[in-house]
MIRO-349134 format. One line per 8 residues: number of its first residue (from 0); their letters; for each residue x negated, z negated, y of C-alpha. Coordinates in steps of 0.05 Angstrom, whole numbers. Layout:
! residues N
NUM = A = X/Z/Y | ...
***
This chain:
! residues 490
0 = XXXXXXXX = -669/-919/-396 | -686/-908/-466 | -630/-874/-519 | -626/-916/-580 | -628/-862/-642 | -568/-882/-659 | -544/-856/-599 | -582/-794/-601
8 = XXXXXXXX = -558/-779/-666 | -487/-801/-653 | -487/-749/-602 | -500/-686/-633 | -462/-706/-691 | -401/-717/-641 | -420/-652/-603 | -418/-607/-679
16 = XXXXXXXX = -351/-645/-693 | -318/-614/-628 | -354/-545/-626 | -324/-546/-702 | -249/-560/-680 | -253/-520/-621 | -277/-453/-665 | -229/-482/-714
24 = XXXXXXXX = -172/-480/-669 | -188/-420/-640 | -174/-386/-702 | -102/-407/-694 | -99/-343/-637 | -145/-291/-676 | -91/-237/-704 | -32/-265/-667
32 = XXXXXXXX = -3/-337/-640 | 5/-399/-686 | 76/-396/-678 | 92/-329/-708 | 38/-336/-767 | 63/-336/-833 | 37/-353/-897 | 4/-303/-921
40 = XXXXXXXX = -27/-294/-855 | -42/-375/-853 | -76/-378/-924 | -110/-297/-936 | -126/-281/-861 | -73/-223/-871 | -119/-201/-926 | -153/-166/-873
48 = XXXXXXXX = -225/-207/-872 | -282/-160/-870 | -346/-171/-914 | -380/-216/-864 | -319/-265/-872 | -304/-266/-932 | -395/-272/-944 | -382/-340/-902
56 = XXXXXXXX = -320/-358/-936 | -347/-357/-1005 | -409/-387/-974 | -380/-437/-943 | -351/-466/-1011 | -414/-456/-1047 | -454/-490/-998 | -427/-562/-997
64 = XXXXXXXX = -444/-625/-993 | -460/-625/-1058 | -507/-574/-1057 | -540/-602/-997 | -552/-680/-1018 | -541/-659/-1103 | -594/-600/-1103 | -655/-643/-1069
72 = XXXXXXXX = -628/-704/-1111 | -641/-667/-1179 | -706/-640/-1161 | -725/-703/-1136 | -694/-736/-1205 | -707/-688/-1256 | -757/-633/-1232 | -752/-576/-1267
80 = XXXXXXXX = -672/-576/-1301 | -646/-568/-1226 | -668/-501/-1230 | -603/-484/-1266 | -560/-485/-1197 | -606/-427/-1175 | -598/-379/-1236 | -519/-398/-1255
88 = XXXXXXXX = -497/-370/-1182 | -550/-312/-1182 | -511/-294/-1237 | -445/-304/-1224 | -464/-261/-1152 | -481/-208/-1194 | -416/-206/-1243 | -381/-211/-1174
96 = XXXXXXXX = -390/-140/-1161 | -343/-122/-1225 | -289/-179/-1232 | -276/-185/-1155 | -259/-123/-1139 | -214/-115/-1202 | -186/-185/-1190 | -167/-159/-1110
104 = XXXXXXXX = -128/-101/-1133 | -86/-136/-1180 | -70/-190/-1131 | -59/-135/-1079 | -18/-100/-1110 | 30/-162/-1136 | 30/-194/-1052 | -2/-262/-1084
112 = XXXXXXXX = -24/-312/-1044 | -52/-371/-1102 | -85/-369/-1160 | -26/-402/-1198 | 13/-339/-1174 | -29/-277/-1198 | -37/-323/-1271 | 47/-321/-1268
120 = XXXXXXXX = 47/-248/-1248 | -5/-224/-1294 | 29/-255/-1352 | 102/-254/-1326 | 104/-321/-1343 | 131/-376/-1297 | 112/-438/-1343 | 42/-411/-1349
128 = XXXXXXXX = 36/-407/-1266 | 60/-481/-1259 | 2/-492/-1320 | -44/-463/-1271 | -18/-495/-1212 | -31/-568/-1248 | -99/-560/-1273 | -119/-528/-1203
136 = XXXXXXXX = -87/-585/-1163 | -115/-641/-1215 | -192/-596/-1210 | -193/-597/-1138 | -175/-668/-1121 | -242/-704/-1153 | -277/-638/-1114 | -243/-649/-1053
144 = XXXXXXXX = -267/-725/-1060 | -329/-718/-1071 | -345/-680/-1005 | -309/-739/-977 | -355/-789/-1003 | -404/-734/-988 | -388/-742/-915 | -384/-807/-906
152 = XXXXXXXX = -459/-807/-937 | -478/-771/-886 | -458/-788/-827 | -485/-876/-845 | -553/-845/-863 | -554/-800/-799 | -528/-841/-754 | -569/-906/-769
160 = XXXXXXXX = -517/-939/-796 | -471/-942/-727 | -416/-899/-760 | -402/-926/-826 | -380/-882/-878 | -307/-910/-889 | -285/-895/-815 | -330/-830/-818
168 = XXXXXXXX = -287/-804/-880 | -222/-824/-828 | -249/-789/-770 | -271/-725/-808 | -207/-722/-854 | -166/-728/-791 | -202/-672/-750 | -196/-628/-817
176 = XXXXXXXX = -129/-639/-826 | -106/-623/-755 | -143/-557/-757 | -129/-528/-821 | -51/-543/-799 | -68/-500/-732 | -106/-441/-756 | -104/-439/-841
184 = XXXXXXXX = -159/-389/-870 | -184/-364/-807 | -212/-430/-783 | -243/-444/-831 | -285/-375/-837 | -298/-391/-757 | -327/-465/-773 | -363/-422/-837
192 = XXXXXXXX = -408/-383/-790 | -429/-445/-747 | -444/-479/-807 | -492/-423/-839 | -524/-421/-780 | -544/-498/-776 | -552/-495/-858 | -598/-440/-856
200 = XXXXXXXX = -642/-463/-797 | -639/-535/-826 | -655/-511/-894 | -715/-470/-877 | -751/-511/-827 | -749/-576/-874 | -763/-537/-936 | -822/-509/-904
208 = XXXXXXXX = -848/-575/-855 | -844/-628/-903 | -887/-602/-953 | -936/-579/-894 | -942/-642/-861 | -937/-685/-920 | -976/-658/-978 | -1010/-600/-940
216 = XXXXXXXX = -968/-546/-970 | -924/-524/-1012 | -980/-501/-1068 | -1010/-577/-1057 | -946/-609/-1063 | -934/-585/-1131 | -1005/-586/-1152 | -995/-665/-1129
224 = XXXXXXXX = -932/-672/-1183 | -966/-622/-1240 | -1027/-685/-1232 | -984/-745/-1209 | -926/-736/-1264 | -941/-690/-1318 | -887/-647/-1345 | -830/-657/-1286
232 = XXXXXXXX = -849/-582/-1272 | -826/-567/-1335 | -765/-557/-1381 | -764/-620/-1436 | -767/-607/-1501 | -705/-636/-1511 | -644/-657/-1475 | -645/-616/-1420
240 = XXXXXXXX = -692/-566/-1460 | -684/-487/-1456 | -634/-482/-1491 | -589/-535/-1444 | -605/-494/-1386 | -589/-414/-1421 | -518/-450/-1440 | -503/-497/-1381
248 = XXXXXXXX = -525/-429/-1339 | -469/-392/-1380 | -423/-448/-1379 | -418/-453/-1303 | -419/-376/-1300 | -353/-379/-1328 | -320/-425/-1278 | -357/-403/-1212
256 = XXXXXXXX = -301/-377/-1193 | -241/-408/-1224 | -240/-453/-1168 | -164/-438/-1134 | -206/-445/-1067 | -253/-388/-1082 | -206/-356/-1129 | -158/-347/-1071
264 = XXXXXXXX = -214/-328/-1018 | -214/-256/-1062 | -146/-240/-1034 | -171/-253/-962 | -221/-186/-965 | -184/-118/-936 | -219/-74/-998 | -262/-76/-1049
272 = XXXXXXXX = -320/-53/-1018 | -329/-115/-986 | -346/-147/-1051 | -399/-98/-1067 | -431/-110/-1011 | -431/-188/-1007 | -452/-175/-1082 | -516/-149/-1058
280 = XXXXXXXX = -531/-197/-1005 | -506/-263/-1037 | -568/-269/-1093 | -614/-270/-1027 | -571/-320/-1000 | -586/-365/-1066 | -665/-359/-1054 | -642/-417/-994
288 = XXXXXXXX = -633/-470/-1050 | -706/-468/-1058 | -713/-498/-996 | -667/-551/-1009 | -712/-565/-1074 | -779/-570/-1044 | -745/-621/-995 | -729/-651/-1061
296 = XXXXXXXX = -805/-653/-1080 | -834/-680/-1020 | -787/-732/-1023 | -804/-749/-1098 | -878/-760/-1068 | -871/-798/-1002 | -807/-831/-1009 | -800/-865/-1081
304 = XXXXXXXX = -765/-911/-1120 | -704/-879/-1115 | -653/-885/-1175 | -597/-868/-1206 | -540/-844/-1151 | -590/-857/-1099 | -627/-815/-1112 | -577/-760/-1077
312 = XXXXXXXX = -605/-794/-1012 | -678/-762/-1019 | -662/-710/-962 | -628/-757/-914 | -683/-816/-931 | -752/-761/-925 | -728/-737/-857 | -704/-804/-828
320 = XXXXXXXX = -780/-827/-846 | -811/-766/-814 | -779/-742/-760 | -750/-763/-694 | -683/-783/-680 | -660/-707/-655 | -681/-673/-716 | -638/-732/-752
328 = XXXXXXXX = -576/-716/-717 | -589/-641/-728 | -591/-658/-798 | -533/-689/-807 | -488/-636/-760 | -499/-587/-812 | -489/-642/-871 | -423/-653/-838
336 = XXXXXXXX = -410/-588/-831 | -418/-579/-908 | -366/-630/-919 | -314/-592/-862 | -314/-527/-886 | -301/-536/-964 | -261/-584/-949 | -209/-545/-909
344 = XXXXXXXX = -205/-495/-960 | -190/-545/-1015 | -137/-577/-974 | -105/-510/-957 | -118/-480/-1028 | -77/-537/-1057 | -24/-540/-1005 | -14/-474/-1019
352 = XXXXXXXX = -11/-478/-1088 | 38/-529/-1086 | 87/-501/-1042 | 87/-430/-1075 | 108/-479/-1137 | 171/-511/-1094 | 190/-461/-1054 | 198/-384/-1091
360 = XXXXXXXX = 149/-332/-1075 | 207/-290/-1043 | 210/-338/-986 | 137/-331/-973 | 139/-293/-908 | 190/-344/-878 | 170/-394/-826 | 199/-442/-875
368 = XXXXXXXX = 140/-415/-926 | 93/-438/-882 | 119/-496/-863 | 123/-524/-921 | 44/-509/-940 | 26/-536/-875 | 63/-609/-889 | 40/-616/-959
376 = XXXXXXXX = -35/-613/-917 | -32/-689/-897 | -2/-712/-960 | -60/-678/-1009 | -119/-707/-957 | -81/-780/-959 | -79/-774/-1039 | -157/-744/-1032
384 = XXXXXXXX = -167/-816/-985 | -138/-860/-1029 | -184/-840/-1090 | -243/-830/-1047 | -232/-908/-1028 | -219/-938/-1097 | -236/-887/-1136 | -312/-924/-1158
392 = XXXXXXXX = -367/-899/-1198 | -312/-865/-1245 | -309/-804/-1198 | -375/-767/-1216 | -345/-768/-1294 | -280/-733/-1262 | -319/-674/-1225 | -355/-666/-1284
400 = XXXXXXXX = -293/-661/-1324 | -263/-616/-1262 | -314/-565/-1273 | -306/-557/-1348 | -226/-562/-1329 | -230/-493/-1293 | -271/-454/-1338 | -229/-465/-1388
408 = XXXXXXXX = -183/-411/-1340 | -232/-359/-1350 | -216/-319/-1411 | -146/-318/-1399 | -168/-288/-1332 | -211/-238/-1364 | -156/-227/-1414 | -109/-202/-1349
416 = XXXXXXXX = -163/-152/-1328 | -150/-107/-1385 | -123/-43/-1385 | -72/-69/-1448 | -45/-126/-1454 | -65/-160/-1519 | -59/-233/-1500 | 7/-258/-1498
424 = XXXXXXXX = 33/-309/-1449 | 35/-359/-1504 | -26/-353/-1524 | -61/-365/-1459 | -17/-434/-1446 | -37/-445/-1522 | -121/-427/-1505 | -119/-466/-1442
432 = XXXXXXXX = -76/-532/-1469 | -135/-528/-1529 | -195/-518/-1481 | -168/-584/-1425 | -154/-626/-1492 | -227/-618/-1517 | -257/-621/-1451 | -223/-690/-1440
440 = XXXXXXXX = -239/-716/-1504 | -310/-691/-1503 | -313/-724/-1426 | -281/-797/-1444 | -309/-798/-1509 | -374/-783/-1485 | -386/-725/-1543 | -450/-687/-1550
448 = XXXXXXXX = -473/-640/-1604 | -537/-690/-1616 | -477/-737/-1635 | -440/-702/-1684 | -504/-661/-1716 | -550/-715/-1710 | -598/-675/-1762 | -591/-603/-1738
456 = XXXXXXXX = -656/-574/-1682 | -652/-600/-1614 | -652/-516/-1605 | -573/-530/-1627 | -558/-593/-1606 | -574/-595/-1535 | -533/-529/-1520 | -473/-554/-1467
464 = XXXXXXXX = -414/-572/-1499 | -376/-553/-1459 | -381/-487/-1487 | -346/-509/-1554 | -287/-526/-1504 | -288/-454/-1487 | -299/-426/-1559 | -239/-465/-1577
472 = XXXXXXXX = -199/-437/-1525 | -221/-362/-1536 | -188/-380/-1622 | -130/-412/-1599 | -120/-346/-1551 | -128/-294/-1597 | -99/-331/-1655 | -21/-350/-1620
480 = XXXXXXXX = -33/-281/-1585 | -42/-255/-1649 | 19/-291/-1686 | 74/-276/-1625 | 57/-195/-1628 | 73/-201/-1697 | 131/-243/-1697 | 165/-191/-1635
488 = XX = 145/-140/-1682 | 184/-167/-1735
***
């Protein structure tokens, strides 16, 4: 009897989904019994994660689904710009190995469990916390949606179209929900390492096969493109010229890890040794992404015609045209898997923001702490399901907005790390209520230097713009900052 591929397919994708919950829930009895976990145990592992969990952790929201369908979809859409994703975390890896560790003891030594919380504690300012707490929650929810949408993607393509992606976003939502109730933090770093494992293998073996059996190579391949479309190898010179990519680079710098979910993965590591080392290891880690691009390119060659949002179906579409229906399914396991893991840590991030918000930090340790975190769970992924059905087009605007929404948390951050205090809690509300406002305007309004300068060099008017949200921020800092130490002094 012959297996249909859907049924192939459907099968290993099942199979991942259950290994997944079963390593999930079997987190649930590493360091003690469900029962008798409490919160700080349920979202920071008992800050007692070594560096290879926390390395998966942090991987494991890097690596989503938007890395694994958005990466090949730029190279296969706009060649050489895509580039960017590979330099801005190389970057950020490598500022990790000072603002981590400095980030860890401060949060150590306060006992907090959110990002909201160490912003309230470093400025000893409640109002600024909930401030924190609303721009997280509002930043994560287009994220968390997006690997949604991401998953339900995956799973049509994959599965031939027997699964669509409406009851896959139900079925995956549900199985996330259930375990990140059961086993918090440590679930999701179990699921992490199953994941890398599929990634990596994935990763490699397309990045390396399709450009082999398809265009002879990876030197042909690209000597194909240099020939067949002159000048997709390169940076433009404008729009996304040089001086886009040194600033969007920068930009994104900023906010890699303003994220509440990564944010609060710092306080999961027992020292900060463990950042120095991951520090190390994670730029390696990045060289994977190229990979993911020459997928991208062989794509751009033997599958084309793809457009606009489609064209963040190039990996799915190249190996559903080359390969048999095993290597499909083994595809889209690890696609789903980068959909899972993020996604857990968003809904558990945000849970736990919000009930460190209702309920007061002293009651943390109670059973009623946890509790609490652990019902808010369902009610964040229905809010996440009800925009990721009716949500529309609109969405990629709001994670685009999400991201520049974040960053604009970073120099009140870096602000906390110093050894005197010379930013006031006033003026970080004041620098991060200027920052959101211009991001939103500059987002609806669709604002762009080139706009507003129409004369000036393309060198000038193609830097991100984002970064004038920031610049704005850092004056309205230092300048309320500034006014407050001189009215107390008064």
């Amino acid at each position: 009897m012959t297996i249909a591929p859907s049924g192939i397919a459907l099968s290993i994708l099942a199979g991942t989904l259950l290994i997944a919950f079963g390593l999930s829930v079997r987190g649930s009895s590493v360091g003690g019994a469900s029962g008798r976990m409490n919160l700080e145990q349920w979202s920071v592992g008992g800050r007692g994660f070594g560096a290879a969990f926390v390395f998966l952790l942090m991987a494991g929201e890097i690596y989503t689904t938007f890395t694994f369908l958005g990466a090949s979809g730029w190279a296969y859409g706009r060649g050489a710009p895509a580039f960017y994703i590979i330099a801005y975390g190389s970057v950020a890896y490598i500022m990790s190995y000072w603002l981590l560790p400095a980030i860890w003891q401060r949060a150590t030594a306060w006992k907090v469990i959110s990002q909201a919380e160490y912003f309230a504690r470093a400025y000893d300012s409640a109002w600024l916390g909930r401030m924190v707490a609303l721009v997280s929650t509002a930043a994560l929810m287009p994220y968390l949606v997006l690997q949604l949408k991401g998953l339900g993607i995956i799973v049509a393509e994959t599965s031939y179209g027997a699964i669509g992606a409406n009851m896959a976003i139900w079925i995956g939502t549900m199985a996330t929900v259930v375990y990140v109730i059961l086993s918090g933090v440590k679930g999701s770093a179990l699921t992490a390492a199953l994941k890398d494992v599929l990634v990596l293998t994935v990763v490699l073996a397309l990045g390396v096969l399709l450009p082999s059996m398809l265009h002879g190579g990876i030197g042909p391949m690209f000597t194909r493109i240099a020939t067949e479309r002159p000048g997709f190898l390169t940076l433009p010179a404008t729009g996304m010229s040089p001086s886009w990519f040194a600033s969007t680079v920068v930009l994104t710098v900023c906010g890699f890890y303003m994220w509440p979910h990564t944010f609060g993965s710092v306080f999961t590591a027992k020292n900060t040794d463990v950042f120095r080392r991951n520090a190390v290891i994670m730029p390696l880690y990045q060289l994977i992404l190229l990979f993911v691009f020459f997928i991208g390119f062989a794509a751009l060659l033997s599958v084309p015609g793809l457009t606009g949002s489609d064209t963040d179906l190039a990996l799915l579409r190249i190996v559903r045209a080359t390969f048999s229906p095993w290597v499909v399914g083994c595809v889209g396991a690890a696609g789903l898997l980068t959909a899972l893991v993020p996604g857990s840590l968003i809904l558990m991030s945000t849970a736990t923001t919000l009930s460190r918000i209702i309920r007061p930090p002293s009651d943390a340790s109670t059973g009623a702490g946890i509790g609490l975190a652990r019902s808010l769970v369902p009610v964040v992924a229905g809010v996440a399901l009800v925009f990721t059905f009716r949500g529309g087009d609109t969405l990629v605007t709001l994670l685009l907005m999400a991201y520049s929404m974040v960053t604009q948390l970073f120099p009140a951050l870096l602000a906390s790390l110093a050894r005197v205090r010379v930013v006031t809690a006033a003026g970080a509300m004041a620098g991060i209520v200027v920052g959101e406002a211009t991001v939103a305007y500059i987002t609806l309004a669709n604002v762009s230097l080139a706009k507003v300068l129409p004369s000036w060099p393309s060198a000038i008017t193609d830097v991100n713009v984002g970064l004038v949200a920031l610049l704005l921020n850092i004056v309205a800092m230092i300048v309320v900052s500034a006014v407050g130490r001189r009215g107390g002094a008064r």
